[in-house]
C-alpha atoms as one frame of an Amber mdcrd trajectory, in Angstrom:
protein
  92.609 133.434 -32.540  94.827 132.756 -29.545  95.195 129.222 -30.881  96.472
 130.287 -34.236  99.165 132.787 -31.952  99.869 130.218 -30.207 100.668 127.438
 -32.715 102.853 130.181 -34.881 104.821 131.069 -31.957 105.774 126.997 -31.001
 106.568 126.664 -34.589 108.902 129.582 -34.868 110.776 128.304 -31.588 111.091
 124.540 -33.142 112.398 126.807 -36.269 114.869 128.870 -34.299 116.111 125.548
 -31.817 116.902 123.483 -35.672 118.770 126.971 -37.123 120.845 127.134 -33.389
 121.250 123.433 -33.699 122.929 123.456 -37.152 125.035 126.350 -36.204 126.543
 123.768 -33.706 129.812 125.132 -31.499 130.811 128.714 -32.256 133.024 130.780
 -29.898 130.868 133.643 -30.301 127.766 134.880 -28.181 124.437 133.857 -30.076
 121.314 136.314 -29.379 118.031 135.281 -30.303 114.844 136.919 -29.952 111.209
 136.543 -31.202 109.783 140.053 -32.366 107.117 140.887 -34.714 106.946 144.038
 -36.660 108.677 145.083 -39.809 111.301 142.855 -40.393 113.715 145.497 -41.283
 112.833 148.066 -38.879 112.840 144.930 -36.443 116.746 144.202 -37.140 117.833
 147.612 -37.449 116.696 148.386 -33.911 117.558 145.090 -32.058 121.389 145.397
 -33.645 121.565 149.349 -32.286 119.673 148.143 -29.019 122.234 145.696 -28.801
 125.286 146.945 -30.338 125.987 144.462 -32.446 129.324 143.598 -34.099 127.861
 141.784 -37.317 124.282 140.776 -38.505 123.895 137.609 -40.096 120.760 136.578
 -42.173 119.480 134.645 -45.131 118.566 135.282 -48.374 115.202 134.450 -49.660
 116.244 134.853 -53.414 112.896 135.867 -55.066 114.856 136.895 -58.384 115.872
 139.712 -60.052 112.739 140.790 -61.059 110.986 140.647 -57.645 113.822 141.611
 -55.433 113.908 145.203 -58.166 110.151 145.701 -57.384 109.598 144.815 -53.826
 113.252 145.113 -52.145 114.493 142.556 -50.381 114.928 142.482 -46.292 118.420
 141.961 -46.709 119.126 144.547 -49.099 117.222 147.493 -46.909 118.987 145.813
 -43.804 122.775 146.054 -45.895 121.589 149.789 -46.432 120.583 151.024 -43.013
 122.528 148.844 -40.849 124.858 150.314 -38.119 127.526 147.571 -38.314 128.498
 144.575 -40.884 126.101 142.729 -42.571 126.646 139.100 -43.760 124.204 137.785
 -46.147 124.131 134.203 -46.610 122.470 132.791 -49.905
């Protein structure tokens, strides 16, 4: 089991290094942090923990359809966040 933590955890860094990488020079500070949970209980309390001038996320796009029957993390996150949200599709 600690082998399957393990692996997910060095994947989701290589993941994170190639989204800070692309990014490239900003004049802003980047936070990053690794957290499981709820994703949108997750980013609601890291922005208020850290109060945050702007969240900035993707979306997934799952459709019309799907994002009407399961909610999408970015549309609960544009709803309960304390600051700006940008959602990048």
């Amino acid at each position: 089991m600690q082998e399957a933590i393990n692996a997910r955890l060095k994947e989701t860094e290589q993941i994170m290094q190639k989204a800070i990488q692309a990014l490239g020079a900003v004049s802003a500070e980047i936070r990053t942090e690794l957290i499981e949970g709820n994703p949108t209980e997750v980013i609601i309390e890291i922005a208020q923990m850290h109060n945050s001038n702007i969240i900035v996320m993707g979306s997934r796009g799952l459709g019309k359809l799907a994002g009407l029957l399961l909610g999408s993390t970015s549309q609960k996150v544009v709803t309960r966040a304390p600051c700006p949200v940008l959602v990048v599709r």
